[in-house]
C-alpha distance (Angstrom), angle and dihedral (degrees) to the residues before:
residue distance angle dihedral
X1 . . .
X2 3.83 . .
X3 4.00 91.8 .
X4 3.36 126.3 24.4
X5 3.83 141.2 157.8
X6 4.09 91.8 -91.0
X7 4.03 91.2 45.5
X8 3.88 87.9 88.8
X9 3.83 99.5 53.4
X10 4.07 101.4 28.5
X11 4.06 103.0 20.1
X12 3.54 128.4 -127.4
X13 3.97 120.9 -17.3
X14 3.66 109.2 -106.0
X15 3.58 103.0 -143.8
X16 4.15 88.3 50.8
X17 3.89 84.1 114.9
X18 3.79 103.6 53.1
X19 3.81 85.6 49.7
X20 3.61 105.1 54.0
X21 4.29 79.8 48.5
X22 3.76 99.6 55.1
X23 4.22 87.9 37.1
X24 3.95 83.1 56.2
X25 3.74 91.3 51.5
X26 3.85 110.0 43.7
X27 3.50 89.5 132.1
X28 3.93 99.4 68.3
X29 3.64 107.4 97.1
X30 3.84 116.7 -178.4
X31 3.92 120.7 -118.6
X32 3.79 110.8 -79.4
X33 3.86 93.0 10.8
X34 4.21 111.0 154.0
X35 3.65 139.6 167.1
X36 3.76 113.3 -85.8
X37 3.85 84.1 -129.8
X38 3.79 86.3 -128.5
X39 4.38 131.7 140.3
X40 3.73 127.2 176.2
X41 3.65 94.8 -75.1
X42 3.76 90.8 76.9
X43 3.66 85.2 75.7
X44 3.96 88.9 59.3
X45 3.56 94.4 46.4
X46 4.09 90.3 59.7
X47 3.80 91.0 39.9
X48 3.58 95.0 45.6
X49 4.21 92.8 62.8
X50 3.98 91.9 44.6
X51 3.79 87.1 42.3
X52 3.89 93.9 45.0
X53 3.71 93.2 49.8
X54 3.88 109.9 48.2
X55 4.14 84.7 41.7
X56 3.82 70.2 78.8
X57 3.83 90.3 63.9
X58 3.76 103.3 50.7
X59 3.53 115.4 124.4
X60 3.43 129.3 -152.1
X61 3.54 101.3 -81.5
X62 3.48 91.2 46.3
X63 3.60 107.9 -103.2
X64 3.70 124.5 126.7
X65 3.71 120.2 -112.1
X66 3.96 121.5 -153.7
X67 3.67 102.8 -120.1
X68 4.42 90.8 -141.9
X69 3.63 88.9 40.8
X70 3.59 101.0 43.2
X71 3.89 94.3 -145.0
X72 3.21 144.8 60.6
X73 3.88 126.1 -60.1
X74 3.58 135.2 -157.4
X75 3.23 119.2 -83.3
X76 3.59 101.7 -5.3
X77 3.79 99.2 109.3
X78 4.09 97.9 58.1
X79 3.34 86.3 41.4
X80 3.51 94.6 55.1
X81 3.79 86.5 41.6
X82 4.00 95.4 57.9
X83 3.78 93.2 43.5
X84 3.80 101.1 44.4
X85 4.32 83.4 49.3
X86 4.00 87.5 61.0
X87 3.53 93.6 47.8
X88 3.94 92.3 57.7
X89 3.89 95.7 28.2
X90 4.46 83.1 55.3
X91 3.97 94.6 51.2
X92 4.06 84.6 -111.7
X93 3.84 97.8 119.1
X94 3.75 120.0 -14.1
X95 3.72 84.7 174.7
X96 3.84 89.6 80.7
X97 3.96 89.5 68.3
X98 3.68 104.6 109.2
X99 3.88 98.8 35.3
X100 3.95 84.8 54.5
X101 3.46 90.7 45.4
X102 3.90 98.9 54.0
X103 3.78 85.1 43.8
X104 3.78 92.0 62.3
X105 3.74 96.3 46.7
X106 4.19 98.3 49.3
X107 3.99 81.5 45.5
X108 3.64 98.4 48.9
X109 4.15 87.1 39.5
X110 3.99 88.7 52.8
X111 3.59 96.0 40.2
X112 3.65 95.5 56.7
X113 3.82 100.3 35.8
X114 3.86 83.4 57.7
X115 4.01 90.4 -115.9
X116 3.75 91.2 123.0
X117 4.04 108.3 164.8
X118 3.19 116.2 -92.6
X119 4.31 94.6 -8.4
X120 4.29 87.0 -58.7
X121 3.60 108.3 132.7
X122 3.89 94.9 119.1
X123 3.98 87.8 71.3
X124 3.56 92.7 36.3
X125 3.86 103.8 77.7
X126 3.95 101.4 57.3
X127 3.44 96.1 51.3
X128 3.68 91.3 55.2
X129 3.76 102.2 45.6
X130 3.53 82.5 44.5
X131 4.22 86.4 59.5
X132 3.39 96.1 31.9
X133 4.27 88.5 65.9
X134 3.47 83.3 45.6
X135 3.45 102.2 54.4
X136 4.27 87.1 37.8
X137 4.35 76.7 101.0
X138 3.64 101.0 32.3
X139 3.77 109.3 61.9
X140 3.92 136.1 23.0
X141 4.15 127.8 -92.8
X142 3.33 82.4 -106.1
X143 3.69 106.9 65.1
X144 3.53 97.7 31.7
X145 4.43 96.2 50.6
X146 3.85 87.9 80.9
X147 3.66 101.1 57.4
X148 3.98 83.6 40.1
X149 3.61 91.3 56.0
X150 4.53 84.5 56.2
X151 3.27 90.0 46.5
X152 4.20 97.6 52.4
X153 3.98 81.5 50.7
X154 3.37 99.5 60.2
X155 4.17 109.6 110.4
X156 4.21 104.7 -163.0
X157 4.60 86.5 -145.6
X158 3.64 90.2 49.4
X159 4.02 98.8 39.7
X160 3.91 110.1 38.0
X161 3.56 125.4 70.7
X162 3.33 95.7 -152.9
X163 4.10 112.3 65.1
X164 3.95 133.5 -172.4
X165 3.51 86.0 -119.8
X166 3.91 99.2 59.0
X167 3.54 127.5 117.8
X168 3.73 88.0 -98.6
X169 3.61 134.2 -22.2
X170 3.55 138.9 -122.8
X171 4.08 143.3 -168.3
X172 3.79 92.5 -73.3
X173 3.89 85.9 71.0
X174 3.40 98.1 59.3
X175 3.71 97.0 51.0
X176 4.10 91.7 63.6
X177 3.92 84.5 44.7
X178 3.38 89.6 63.7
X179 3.49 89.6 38.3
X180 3.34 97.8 48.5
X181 3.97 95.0 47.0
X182 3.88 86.1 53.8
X183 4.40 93.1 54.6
X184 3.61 88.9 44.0
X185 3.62 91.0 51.1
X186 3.12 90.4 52.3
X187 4.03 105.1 46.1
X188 3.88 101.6 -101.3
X189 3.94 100.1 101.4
X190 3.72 137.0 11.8
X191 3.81 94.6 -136.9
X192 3.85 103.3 146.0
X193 4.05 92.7 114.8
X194 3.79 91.7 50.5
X195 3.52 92.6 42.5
X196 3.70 96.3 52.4
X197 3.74 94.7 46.2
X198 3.71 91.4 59.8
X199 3.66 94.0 48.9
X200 2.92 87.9 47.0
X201 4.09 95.8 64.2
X202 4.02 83.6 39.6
X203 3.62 93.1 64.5
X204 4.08 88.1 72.2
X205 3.96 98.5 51.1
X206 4.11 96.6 61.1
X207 3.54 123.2 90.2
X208 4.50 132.9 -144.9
X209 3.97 86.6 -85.7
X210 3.97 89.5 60.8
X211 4.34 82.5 -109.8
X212 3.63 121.2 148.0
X213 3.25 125.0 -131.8
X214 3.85 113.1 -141.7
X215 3.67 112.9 178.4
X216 4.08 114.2 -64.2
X217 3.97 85.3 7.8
X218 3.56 102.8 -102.1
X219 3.67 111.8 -177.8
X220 3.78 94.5 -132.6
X221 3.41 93.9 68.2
X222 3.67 104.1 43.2
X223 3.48 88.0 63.1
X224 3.63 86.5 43.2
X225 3.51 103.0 57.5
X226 3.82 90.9 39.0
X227 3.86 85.7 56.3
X228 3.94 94.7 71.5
X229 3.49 92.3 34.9
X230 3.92 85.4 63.1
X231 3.99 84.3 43.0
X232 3.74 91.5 49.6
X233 3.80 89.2 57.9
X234 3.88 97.8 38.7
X235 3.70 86.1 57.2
X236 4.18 86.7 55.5
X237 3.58 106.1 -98.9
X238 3.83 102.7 176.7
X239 3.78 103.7 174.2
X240 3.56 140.8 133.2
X241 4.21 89.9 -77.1
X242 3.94 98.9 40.6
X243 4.13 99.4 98.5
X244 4.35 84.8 43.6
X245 4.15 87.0 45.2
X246 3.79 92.0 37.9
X247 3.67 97.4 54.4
X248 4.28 91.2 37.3
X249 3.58 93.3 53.9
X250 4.19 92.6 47.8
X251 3.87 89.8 49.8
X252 4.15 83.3 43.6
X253 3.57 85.2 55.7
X254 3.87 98.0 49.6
X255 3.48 94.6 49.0
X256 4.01 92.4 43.7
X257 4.01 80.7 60.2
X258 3.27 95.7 51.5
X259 3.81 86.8 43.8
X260 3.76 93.6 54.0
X261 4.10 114.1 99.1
X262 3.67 115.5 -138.0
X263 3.55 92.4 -100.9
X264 3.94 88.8 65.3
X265 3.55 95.7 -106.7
X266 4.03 130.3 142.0
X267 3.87 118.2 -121.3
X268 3.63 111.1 -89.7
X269 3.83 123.2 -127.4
X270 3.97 142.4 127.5
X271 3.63 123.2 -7.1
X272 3.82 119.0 -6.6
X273 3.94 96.9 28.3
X274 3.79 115.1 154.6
X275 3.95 96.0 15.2
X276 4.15 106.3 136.1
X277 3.91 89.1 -122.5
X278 3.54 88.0 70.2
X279 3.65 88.7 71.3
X280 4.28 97.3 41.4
X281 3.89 86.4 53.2
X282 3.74 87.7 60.1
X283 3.89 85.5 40.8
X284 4.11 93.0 62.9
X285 3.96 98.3 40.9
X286 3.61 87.3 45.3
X287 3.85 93.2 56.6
X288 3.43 87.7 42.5
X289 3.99 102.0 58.5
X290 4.17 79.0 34.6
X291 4.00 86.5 64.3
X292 3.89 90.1 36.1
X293 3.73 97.5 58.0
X294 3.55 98.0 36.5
X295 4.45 87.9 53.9
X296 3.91 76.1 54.7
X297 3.69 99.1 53.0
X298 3.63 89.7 -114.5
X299 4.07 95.6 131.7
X300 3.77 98.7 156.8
X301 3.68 92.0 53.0
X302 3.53 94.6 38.1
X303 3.93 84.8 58.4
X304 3.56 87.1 55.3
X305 3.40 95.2 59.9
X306 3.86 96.0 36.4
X307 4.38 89.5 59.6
X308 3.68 91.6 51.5
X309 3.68 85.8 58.9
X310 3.53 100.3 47.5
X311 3.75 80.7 50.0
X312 3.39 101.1 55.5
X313 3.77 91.1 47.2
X314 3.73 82.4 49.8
X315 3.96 97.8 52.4
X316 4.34 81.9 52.9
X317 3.62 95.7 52.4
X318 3.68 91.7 62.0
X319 3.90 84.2 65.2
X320 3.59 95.7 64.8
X321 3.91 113.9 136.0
X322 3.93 122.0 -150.1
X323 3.90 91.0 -107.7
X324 3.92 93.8 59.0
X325 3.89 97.4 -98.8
X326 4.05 133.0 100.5
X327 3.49 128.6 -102.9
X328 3.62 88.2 -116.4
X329 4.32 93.2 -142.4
X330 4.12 108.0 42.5
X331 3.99 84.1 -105.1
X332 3.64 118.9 102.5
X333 3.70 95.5 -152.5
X334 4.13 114.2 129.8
X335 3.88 108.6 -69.4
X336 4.07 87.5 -137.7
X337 3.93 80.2 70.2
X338 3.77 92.3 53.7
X339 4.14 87.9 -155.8
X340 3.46 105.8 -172.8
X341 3.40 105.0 10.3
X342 3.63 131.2 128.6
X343 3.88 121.5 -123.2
X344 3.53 87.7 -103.9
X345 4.32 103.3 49.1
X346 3.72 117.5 94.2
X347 3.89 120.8 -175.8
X348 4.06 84.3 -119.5
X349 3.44 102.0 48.8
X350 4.17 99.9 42.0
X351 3.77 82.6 43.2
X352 3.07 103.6 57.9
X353 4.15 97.3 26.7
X354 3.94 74.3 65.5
X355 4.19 91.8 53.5
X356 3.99 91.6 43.5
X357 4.03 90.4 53.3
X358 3.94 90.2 41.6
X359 3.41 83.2 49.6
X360 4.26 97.0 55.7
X361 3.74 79.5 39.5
X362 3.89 86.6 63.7
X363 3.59 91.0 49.6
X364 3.50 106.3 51.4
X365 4.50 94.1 40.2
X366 3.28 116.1 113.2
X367 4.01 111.0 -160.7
X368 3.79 93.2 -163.7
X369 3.81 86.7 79.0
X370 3.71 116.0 88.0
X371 3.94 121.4 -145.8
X372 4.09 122.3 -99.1
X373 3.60 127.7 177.7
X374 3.54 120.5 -75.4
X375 3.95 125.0 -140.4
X376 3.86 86.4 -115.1
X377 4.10 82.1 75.3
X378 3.70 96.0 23.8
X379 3.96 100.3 51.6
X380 3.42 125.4 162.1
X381 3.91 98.5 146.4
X382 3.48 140.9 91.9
X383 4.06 123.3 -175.2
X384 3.90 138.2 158.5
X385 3.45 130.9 -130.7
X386 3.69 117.6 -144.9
X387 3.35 168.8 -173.4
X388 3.99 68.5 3.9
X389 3.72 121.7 56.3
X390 3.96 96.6 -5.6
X391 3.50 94.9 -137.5
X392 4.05 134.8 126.4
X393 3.07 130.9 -152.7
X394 4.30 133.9 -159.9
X395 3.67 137.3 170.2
X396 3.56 136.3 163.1
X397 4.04 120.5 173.3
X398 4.27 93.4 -14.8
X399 3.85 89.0 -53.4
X400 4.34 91.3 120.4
X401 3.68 123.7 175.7
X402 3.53 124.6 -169.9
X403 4.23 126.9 -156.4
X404 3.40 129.1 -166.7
X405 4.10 102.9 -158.5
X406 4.05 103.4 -176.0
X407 3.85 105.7 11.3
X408 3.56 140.0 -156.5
X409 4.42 98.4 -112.3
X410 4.12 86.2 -157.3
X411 3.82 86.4 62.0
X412 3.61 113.8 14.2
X413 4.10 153.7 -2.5
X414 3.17 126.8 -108.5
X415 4.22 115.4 -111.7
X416 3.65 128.7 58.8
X417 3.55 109.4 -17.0
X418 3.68 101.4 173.8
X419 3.70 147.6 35.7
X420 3.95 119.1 179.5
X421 3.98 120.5 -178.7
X422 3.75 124.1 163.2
X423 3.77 97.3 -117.1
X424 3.33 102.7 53.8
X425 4.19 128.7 65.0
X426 3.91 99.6 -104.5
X427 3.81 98.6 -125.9
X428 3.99 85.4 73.7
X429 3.64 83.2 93.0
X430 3.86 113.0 -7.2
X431 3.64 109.6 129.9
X432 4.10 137.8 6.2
X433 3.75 138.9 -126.3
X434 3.51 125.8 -86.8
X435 4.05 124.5 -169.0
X436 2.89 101.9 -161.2
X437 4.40 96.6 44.4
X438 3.68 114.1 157.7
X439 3.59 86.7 -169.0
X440 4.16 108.8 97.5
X441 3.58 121.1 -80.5
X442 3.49 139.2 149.8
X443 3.52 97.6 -104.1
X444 3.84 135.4 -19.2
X445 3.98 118.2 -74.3
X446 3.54 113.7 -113.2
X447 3.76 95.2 -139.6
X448 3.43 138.3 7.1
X449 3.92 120.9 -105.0
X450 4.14 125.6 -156.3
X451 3.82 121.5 137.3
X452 3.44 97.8 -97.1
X453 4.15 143.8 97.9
X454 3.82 136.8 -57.3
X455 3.99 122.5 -171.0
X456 3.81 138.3 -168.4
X457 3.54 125.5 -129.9
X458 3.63 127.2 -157.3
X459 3.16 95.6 -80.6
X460 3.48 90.5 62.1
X461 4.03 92.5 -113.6
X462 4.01 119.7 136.3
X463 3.12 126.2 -138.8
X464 3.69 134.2 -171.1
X465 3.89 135.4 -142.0
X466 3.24 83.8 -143.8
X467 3.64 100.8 70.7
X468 3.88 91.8 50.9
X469 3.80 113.3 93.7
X470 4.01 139.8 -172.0
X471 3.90 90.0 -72.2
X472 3.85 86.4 58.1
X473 3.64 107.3 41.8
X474 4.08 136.4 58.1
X475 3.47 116.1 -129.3
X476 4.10 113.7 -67.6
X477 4.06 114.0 -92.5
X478 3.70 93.1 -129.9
X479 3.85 120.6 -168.2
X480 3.63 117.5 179.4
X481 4.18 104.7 -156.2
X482 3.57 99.6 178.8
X483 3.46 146.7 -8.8
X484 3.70 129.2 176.8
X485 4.14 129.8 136.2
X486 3.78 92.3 -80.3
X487 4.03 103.8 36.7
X488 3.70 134.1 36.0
X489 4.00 110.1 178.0
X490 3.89 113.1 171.8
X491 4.10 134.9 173.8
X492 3.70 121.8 -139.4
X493 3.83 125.5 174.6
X494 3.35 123.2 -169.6
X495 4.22 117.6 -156.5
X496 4.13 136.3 152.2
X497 3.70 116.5 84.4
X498 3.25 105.5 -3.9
X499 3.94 111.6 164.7
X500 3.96 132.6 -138.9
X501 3.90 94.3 53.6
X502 3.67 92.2 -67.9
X503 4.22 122.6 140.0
X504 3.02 101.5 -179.3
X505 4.21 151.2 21.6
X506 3.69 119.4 -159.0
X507 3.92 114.2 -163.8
X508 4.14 109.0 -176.7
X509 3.90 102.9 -175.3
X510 4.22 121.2 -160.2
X511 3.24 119.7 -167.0
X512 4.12 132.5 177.9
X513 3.68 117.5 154.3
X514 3.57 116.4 -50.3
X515 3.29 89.0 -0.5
X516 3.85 143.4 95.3
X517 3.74 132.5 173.2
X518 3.66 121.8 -156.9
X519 3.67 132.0 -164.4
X520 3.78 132.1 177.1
X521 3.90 130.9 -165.7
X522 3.65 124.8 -177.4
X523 3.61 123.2 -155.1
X524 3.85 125.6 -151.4
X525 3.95 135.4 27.3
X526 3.92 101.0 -10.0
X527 3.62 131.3 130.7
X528 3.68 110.1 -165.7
X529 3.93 133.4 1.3
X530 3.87 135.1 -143.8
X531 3.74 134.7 -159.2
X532 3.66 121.2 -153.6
X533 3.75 124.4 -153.0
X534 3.61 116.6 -158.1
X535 3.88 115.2 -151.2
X536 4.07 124.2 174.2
X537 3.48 118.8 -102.9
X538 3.42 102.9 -170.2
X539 4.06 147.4 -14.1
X540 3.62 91.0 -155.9
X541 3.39 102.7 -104.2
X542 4.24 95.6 46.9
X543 3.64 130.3 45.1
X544 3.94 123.8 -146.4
X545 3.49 121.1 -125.0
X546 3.66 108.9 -132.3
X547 3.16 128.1 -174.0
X548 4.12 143.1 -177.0
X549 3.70 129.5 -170.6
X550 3.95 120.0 167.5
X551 3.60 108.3 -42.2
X552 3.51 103.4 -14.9
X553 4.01 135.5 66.9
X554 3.71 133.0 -172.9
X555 4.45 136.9 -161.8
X556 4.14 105.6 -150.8
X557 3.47 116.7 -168.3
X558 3.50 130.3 174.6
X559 3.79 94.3 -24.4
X560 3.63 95.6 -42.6
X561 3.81 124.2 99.4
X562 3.82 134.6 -171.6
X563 3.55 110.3 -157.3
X564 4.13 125.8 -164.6
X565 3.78 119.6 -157.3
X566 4.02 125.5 -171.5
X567 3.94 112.1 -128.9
X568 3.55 99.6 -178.8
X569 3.68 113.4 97.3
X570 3.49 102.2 -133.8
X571 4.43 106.8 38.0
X572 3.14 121.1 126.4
X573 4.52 109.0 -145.1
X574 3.98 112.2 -150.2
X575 4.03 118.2 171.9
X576 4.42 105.0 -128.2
X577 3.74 91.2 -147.8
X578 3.63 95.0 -143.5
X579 3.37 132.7 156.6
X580 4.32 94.3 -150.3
X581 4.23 100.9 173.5
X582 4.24 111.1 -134.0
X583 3.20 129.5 161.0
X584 3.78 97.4 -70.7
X585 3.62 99.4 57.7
X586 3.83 110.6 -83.1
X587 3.60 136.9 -28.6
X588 3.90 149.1 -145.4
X589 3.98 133.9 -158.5
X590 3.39 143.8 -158.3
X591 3.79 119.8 -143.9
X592 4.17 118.7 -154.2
X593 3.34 108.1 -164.9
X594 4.19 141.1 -168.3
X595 3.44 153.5 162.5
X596 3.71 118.4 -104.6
X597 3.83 124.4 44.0
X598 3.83 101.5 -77.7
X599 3.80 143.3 70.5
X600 3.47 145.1 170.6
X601 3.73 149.2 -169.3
X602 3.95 150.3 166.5
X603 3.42 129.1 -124.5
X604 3.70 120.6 -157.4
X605 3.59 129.6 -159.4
X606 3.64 135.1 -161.6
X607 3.67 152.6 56.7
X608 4.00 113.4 -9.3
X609 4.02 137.3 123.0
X610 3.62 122.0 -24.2
């Protein structure tokens, strides 16, 4: 895409390049790639355990109650509503009819009479036009004229709490735009003015790769936001902004694939990391540019698009919980414990947020198109992200790493947050530790934990990239040195305020498949220098084995093993034997320490003891 309608207003889309290369080589298929074997009705079979198991928790009325919270939450009940409609409208369970009927009219009723659950409205209105065409073949005039009749009330300046004319605007805006596009469509409203006016103010808040930047850039909501945009304009938005939005959300959709890790799963970082409807969001705009290249004649890229789907779908079904439902955060600690989760996530409303999007997801696949690999398996790339999102990303053969370069301290540390490989169950190594995490844990970490360098000063204090965030650092020097399908090298260094009497960190990254070599030099007044290797202790349910011997260490996991080896002559490798809780569950480290001012190590990935 060397011109395209958003070339004018945000220039030339960066990763251009490393599309045209993996369009030239569709043909590569790694060793032992095959079909998942999946069609749309995977989708169903997800949705139908959620669906099944909060049916449970209807009240009279018809609005779903969160089992923990004992009440209502959100935007569980419209959710439910739109999900529970698919499952009759698909032949999966027409049993489900009445319960997803009385959900739709106590959310239509609440949405219109402004009693929204919990302040929601602005998500509510999508997910029941969405239901309401469902249901258009499900239940008779008659039954469905009342909740019409709510949804023709519904004024978008009285409803929503977020406006066009606020101070600034966020994701939540977006979602009644789409909304809001699909009731006017329909007859029910005459929103065009309001919906223009917010777009309007959207415009401003995306970036070249078609990203969206919700405040403190979390990657959940990018692809969030970007997710109803993508809606708005399957549900034929033509408006002043549609040829901007429609070429934003296709180069959105390119870099979410080259985003994806090869176990289907969305970057994390910043709030809402590890929840499972990180992965169905990637699910429905997957389907979506699926549909779009195959209309174009594009098949091989629309099978591109169409495996990442089925992987994401893939990556949530390994979340399934005994009773039908998700654990909402890819833990499998109690839900009572809500480990974690932000203030705001509720096992009802992430669970069935999740159904709702598998749900669109169903809509918009088209089964015709047959599955190709995806450049989450094929790799060959490496790329940073930034001033926005501070994040790079690298993959050759399935081998992915992920770096976050200036991070959010509530959420993450900065270093190497992320290592992904085929063989081994991703939450090996899938996220880091953050002290100061304002997501729910037991208790506070005591230190923060990415796969990156410590040094000592003079003074004989350490101190840890890790524990330097955004606010600290200036944007990464990146320099990608090669990248081809067998060898991804890549430069980052890392300068601004960096404390201890250091000026500067130099991170020189390897990588061939399955495996990555990692060196760090430190610049300035420092005496020795440490690397720490994070490994998962447990998910909750399932302790790691880890293991050290000499110089090297290793975290197995169901068959899969990551194992860390010191390369520098002279460190010493001691296990911390810490129980540091992330997102995962809890986790342990290894520190490799020196003296001097650099250090390096390989990481191997692949089968090994469980």
């Amino acid at each position: 895409m060397p011109f395209d309608a958003a070339s004018a207003r945000y220039g030339a889309f960066p990763l251009a390049d490393a599309v045209a290369r993996f369009r030239q080589d569709h043909a590569r298929r790694p060793a032992g790639w095959s079909p998942t074997g999946f069609g749309r009705a995977r989708y169903l079979d997800v949705m139908h355990g959620i669906v099944r198991h909060f049916s449970e928790h209807q009240d009279a009325r018809g609005a779903i109650v969160d089992f923990y919270e004992q009440k209502e939450r959100q935007y569980s009940t419209p959710a439910f509503a739109l999900a529970a409609s698919v499952l009759c409208a698909s032949g999966r369970d027409a049993t489900l009819l009445p319960t997803a009927v009385r959900a739709m009219e106590a959310a239509c009723a609440d949405l219109a009479d402004g009693k929204a659950a919990d302040g929601h409205a602005d998500f509510y209105t999508v997910l029941l036009m969405h239901a309401d065409r469902v249901f258009r073949g499900e239940v008779p005039e008659s039954v469905a004229t009342p909740w019409r009749r709510n949804l023709a009330r519904v004024d978008p300046a009285r409803i929503y709490r977020r406006q066009p004319t606020d101070p600034s605007v966020n994701n939540w805006n977006l979602v009644a735009v789409a909304g809001e596009s699909l009731r006017t469509r329909d007859g029910y409203g005459t929103s065009a003015a309001w919906i223009e006016a917010s777009l309007a103010r959207q415009l401003d808040l995306f970036t070249p790769w078609g990203m969206y930047r919700d405040p403190n850039d979390p990657m959940a909501y990018d692809h969030f936001a970007r997710l109803w945009v993508l809606d708005l304009l399957d549900g034929g938005y033509t408006g002043p902004s549609a040829a901007v939005l429609q070429a934003l959300v296709e180069r959105g959709a390119w870099a979410s694939l080259f985003m994806q890790s090869p176990w289907g799963e969305l970057p994390c970082g910043g709030r809402s990391a590890h929840h499972q409807w990180n992965e169905a969001e990637q699910a429905v705009t997957f389907e979506s540019l699926a549909s779009r290249f195959a209309r174009r004649g594009d098949g091989a890229t629309a099978g591109a698009f169409k495996r990442a789907a089925h992987l994401s779908v893939q990556s949530i079904g390994r979340w399934v919980r005994p009773s039908g439902e998700l654990w909402v955060v890819k833990n499998r600690m109690d839900p009572r414990l809500r480990h974690g989760y932000e203030s705001y996530s509720f096992h009802s409303q992430y669970n069935l947020l999740t159904a709702a999007m598998l749900a669109i997801a169903w809509m918009r696949a088209d089964d015709a198109i047959a599955e190709r690999p995806c450049p989450a398996e094929t790799g060959g790339f490496g790329f940073a992200l930034q001033p926005a999102f501070h994040k790079v990303i690298a993959n050759v053969d399935g081998t992915y790493v992920e770096v976050d370069t200036g991070a959010d301290l509530h959420y993450n540390p900065t270093g190497i947050l992320r290592l992904h490989h085929r063989a081994v169950p991703p939450e090996a190594f899938s996220d880091g530790v953050a002290v100061a995490a304002e997501y729910n844990v037991p208790a506070r970490p005591a230190r923060s934990l990415a796969l990156g360098p410590a040094w000592r000063d003079g003074a004989g204090q350490w101190h840890a990239l890790a524990d330097h965030g955004g606010t600290d650092l200036d944007p990464v020097e990146f320099r990608l040195v090669a990248a081809s399908a067998s060898r991804v090298e890549m430069q980052l260094v890392y300068r601004g305020r960096l404390r201890g009497k250091a000026s500067a960190v130099r991170e020189y990254v390897r990588m061939s498949p399955g495996v990555v070599e990692i060196e760090h030099r430190v610049d300035g007044k420092v005496d020795a220098v440490r690397q720490y290797w994070p490994m998962l202790l447990t998910d909750g349910a399932a302790a790691s084995t880890i293991t050290v011997h000499g110089r090297s260490a290793a975290v197995s996991r169901e068959g899969g093993q990551i194992r860390f080896e010191a390369l520098t002559g002279t460190a010493s490798v001691a296990r911390l034997g810490v129980a540091e809780p992330c997102r995962n569950g809890s986790m342990d480290a290894c520190v490799v320490e020196t003296a001097g001012r650099s250090i390096r190590s390989r990481v191997s990935a692949g089968r090994g003891a469980a």
